[in-house]
Biopython code that builds the backbone (N, CA, C, O; Angstrom):
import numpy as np
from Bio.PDB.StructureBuilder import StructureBuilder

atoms = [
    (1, "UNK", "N", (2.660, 11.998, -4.241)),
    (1, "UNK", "CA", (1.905, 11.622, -5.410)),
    (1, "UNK", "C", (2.879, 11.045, -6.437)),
    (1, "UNK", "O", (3.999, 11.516, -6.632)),
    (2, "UNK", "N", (2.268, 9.780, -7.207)),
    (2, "UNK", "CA", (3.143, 9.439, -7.980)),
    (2, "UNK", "C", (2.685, 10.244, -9.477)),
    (2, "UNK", "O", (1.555, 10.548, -9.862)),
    (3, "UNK", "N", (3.927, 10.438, -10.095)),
    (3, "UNK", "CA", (3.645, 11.275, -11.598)),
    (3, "UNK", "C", (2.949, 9.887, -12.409)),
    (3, "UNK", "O", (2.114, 10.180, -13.265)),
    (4, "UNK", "N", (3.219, 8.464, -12.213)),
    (4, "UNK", "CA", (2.859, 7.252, -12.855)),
    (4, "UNK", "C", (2.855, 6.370, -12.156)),
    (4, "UNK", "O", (3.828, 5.824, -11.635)),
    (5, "UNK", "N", (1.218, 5.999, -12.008)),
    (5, "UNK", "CA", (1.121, 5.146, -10.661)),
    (5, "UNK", "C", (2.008, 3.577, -11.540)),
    (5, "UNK", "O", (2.021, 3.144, -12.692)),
    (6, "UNK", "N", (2.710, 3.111, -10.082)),
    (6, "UNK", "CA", (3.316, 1.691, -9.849)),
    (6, "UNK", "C", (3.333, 1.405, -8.807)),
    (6, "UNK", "O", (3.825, 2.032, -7.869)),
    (7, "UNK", "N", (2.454, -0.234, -8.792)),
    (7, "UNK", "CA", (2.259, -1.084, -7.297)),
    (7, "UNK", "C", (3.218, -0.989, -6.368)),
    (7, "UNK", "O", (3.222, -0.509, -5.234)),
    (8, "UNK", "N", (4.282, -1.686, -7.228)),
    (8, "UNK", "CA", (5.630, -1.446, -6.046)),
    (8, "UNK", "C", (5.897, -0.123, -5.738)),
    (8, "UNK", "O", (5.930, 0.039, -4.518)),
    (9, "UNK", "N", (6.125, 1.003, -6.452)),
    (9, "UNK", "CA", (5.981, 2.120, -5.231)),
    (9, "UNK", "C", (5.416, 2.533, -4.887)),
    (9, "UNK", "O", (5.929, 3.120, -3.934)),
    (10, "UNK", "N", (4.089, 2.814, -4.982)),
    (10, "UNK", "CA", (3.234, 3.203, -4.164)),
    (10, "UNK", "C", (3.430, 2.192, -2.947)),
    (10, "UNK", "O", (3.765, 2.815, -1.939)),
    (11, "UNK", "N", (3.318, 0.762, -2.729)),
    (11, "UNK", "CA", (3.649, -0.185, -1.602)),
    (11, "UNK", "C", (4.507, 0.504, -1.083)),
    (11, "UNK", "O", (4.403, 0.597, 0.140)),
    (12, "UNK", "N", (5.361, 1.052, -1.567)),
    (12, "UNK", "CA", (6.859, 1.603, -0.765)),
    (12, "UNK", "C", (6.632, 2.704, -0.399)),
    (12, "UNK", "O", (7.354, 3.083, 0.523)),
    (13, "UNK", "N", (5.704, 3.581, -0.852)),
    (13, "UNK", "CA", (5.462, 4.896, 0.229)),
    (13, "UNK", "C", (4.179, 4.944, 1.020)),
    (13, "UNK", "O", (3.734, 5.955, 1.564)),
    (14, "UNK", "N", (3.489, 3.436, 1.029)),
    (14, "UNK", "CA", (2.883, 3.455, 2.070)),
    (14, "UNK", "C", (2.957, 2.984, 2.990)),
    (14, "UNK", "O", (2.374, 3.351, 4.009)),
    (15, "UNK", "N", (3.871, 1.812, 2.864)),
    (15, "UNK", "CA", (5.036, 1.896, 4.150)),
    (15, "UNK", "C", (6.069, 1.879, 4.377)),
    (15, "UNK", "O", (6.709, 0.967, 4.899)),
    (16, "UNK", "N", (6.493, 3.100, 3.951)),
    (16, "UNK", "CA", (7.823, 4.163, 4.332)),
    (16, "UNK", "C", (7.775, 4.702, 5.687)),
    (16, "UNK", "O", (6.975, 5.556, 6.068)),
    (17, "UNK", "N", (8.598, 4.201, 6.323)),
    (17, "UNK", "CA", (8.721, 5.163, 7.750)),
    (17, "UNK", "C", (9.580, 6.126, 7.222)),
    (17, "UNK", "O", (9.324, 7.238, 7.686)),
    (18, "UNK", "N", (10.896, 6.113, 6.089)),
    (18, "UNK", "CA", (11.146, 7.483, 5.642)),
    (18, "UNK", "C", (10.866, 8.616, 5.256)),
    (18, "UNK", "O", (11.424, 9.673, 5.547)),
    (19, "UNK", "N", (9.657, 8.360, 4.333)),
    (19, "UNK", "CA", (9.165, 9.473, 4.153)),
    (19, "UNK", "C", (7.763, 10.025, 4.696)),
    (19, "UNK", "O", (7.141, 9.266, 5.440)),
    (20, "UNK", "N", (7.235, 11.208, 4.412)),
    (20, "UNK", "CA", (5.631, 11.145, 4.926)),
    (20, "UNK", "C", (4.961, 10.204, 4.404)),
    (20, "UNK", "O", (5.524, 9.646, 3.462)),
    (21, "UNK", "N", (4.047, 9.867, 4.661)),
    (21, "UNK", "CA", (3.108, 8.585, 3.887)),
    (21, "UNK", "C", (1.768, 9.325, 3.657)),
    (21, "UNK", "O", (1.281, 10.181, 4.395)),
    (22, "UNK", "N", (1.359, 8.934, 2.724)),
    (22, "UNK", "CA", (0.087, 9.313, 1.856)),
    (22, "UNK", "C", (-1.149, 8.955, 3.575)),
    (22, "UNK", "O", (-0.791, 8.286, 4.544)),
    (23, "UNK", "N", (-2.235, 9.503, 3.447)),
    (23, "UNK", "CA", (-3.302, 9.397, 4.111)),
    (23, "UNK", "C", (-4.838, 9.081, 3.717)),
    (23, "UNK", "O", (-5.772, 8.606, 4.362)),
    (24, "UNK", "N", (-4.668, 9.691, 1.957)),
    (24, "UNK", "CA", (-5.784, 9.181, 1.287)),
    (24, "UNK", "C", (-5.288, 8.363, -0.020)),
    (24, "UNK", "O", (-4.130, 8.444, -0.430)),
    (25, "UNK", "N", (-6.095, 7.718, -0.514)),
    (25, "UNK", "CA", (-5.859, 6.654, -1.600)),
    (25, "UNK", "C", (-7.020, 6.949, -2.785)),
    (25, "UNK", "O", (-7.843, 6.077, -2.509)),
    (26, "UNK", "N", (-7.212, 7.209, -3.200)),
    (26, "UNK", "CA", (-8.142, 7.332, -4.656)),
    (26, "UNK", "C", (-8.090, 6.383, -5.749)),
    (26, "UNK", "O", (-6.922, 6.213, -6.098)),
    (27, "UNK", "N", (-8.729, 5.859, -6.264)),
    (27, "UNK", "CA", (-8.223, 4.817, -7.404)),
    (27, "UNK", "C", (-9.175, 4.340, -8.074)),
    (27, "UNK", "O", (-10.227, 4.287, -7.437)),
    (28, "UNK", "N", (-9.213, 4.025, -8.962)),
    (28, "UNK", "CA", (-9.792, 3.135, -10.235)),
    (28, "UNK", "C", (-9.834, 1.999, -9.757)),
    (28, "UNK", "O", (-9.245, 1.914, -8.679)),
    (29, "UNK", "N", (-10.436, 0.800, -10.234)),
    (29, "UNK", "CA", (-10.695, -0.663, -9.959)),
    (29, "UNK", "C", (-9.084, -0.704, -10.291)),
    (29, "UNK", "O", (-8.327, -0.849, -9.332)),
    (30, "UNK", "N", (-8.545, -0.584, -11.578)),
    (30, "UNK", "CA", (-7.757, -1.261, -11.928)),
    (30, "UNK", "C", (-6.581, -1.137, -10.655)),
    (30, "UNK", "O", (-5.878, -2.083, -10.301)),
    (31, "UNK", "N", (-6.545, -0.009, -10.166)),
    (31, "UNK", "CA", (-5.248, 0.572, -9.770)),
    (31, "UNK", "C", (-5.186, -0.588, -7.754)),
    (31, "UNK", "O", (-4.240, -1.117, -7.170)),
    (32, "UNK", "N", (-6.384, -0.502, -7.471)),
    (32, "UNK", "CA", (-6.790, -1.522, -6.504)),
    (32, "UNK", "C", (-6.405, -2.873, -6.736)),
    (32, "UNK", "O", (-6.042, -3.584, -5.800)),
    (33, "UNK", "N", (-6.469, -3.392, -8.224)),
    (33, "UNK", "CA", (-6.455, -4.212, -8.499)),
    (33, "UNK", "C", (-4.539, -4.712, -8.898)),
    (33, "UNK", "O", (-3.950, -5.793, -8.898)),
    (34, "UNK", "N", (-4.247, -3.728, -9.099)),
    (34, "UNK", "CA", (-2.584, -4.099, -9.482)),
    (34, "UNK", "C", (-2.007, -4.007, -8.004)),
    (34, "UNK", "O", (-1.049, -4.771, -7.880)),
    (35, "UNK", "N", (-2.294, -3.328, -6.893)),
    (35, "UNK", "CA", (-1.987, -3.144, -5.585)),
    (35, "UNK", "C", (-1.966, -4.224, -5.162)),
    (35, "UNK", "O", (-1.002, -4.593, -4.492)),
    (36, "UNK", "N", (-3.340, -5.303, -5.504)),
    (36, "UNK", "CA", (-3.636, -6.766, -4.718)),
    (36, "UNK", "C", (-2.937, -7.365, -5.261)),
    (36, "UNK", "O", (-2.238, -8.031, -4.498)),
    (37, "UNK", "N", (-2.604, -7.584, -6.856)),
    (37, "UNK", "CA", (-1.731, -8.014, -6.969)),
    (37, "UNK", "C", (0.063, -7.988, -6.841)),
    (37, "UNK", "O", (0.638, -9.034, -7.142)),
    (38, "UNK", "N", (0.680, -7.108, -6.513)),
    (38, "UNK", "CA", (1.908, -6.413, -5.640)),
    (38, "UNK", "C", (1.590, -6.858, -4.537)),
    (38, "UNK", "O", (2.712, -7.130, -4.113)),
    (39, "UNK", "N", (0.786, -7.187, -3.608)),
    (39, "UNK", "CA", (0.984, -7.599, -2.635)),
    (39, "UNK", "C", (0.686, -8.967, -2.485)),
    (39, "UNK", "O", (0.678, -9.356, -1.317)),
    (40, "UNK", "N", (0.450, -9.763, -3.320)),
    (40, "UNK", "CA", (0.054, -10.881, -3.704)),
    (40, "UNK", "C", (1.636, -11.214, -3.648)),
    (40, "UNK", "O", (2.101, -11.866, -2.712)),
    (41, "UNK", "N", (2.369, -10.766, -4.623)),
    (41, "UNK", "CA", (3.638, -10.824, -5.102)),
    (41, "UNK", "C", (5.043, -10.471, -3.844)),
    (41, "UNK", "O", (6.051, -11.164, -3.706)),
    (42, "UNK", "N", (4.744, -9.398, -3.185)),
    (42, "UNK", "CA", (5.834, -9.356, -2.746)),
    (42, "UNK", "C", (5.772, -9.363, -1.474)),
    (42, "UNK", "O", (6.864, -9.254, -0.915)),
    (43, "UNK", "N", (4.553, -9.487, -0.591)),
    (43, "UNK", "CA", (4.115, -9.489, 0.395)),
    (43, "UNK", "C", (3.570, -10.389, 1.446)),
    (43, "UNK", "O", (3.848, -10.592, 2.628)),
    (44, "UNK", "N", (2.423, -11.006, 0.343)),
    (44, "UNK", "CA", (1.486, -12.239, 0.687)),
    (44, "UNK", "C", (2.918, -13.696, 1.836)),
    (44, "UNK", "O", (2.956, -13.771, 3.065)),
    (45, "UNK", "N", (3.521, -14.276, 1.161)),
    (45, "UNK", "CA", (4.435, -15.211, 1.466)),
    (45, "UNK", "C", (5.019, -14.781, 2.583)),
    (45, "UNK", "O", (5.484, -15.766, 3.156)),
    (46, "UNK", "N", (5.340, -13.272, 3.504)),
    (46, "UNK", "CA", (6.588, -13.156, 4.079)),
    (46, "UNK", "C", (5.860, -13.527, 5.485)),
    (46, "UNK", "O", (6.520, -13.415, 6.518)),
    (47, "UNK", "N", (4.757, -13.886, 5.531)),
    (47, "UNK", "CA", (4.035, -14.299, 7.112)),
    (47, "UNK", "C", (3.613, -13.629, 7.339)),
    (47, "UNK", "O", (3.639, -12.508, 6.829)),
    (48, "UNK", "N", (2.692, -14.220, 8.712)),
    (48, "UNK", "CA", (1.341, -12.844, 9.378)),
    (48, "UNK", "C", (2.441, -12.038, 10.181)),
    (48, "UNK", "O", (1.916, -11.568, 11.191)),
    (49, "UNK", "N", (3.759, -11.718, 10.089)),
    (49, "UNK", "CA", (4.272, -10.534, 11.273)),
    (49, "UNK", "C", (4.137, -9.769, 10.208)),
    (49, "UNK", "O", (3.590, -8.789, 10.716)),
    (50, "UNK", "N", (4.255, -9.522, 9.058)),
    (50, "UNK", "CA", (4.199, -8.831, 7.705)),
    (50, "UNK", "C", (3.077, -8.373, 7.468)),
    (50, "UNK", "O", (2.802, -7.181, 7.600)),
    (51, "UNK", "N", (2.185, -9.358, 7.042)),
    (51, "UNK", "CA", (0.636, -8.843, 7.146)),
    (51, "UNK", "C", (-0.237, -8.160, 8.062)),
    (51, "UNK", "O", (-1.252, -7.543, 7.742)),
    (52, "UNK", "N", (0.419, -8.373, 9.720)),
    (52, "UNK", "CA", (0.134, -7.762, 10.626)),
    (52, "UNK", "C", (0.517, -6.208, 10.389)),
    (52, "UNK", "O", (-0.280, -5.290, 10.200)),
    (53, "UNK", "N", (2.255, -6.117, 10.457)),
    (53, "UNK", "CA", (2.674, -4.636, 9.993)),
    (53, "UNK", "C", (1.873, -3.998, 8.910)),
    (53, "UNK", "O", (1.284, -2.975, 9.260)),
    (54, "UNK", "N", (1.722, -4.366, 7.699)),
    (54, "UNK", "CA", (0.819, -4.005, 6.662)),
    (54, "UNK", "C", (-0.689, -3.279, 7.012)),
    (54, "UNK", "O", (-1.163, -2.194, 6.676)),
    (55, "UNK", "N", (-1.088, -4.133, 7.651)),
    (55, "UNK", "CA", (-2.618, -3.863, 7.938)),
    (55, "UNK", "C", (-2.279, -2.791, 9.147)),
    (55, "UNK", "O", (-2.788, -1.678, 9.012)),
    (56, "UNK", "N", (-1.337, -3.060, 10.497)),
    (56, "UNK", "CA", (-1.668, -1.983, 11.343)),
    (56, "UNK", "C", (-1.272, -0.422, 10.864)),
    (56, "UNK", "O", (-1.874, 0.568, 11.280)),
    (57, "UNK", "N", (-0.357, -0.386, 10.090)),
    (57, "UNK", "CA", (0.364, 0.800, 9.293)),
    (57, "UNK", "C", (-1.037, 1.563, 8.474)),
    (57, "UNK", "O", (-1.451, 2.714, 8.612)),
    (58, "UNK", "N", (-1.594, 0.393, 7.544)),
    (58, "UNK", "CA", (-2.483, 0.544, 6.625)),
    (58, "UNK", "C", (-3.594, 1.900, 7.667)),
    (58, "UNK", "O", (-3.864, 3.097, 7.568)),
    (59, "UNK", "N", (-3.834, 1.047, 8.357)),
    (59, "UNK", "CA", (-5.072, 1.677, 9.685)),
    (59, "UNK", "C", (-4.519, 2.668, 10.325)),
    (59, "UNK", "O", (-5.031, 3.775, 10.492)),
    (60, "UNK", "N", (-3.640, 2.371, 10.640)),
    (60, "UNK", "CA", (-3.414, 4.287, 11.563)),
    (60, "UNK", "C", (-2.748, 5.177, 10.595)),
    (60, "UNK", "O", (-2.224, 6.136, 11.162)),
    (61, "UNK", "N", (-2.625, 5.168, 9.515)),
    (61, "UNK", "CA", (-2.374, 6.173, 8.604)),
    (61, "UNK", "C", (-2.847, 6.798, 7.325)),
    (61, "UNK", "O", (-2.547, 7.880, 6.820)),
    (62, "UNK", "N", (-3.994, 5.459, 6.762)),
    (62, "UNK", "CA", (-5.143, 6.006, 5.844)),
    (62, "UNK", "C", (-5.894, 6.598, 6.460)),
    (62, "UNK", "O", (-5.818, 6.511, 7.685)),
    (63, "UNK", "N", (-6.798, 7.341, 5.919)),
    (63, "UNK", "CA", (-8.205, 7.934, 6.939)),
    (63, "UNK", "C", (-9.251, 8.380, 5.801)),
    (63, "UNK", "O", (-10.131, 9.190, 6.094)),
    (64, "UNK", "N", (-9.118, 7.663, 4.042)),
    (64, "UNK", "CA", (-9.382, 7.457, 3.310)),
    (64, "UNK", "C", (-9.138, 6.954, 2.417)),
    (64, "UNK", "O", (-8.343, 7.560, 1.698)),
    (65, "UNK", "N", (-9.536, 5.873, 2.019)),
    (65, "UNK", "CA", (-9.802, 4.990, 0.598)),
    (65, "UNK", "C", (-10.856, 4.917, -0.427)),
    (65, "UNK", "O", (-11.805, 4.136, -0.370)),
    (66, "UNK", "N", (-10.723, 5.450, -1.015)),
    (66, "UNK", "CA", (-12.037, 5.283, -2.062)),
    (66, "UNK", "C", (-11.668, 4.887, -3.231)),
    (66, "UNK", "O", (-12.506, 4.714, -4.117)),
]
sb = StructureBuilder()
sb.init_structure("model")
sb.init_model(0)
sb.init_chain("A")
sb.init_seg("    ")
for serial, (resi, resn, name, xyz) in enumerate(atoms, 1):
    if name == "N":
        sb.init_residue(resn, " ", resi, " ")
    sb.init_atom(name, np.array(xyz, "f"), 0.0, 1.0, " ", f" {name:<3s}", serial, name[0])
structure = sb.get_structure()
């Protein structure tokens, strides 16, 4: 849990193979909304092997988003 949510780390502990990774996500519009943008930003550009990792990580390790 972050004490103060930030896009970039939260991005970074959800895909952290170092540490455990979160499984549920809870959030406000806004907080969804600064995420898309962080990944807009640091993500979006690096190609679909990136977006691929992203999304398959995303899927076998959330098991809630709301």
């Amino acid at each position: 849990m972050l004490e103060k949510f930030n896009a970039s780390e939260a991005w970074k502990q959800l895909l952290s193979a170092a540490m455990e990774r979160p499984n549920v996500l809870m959030g406000v519009p806004t907080v969804y909304s600064k995420l898309i943008e962080e990944y807009d930003k640091a993500y979006a550009l690096k190609g679909p092997s990136t977006a691929e990792f992203i999304r398959e990580t995303c899927i076998s390790k959330m098991r809630f988003v709301c």
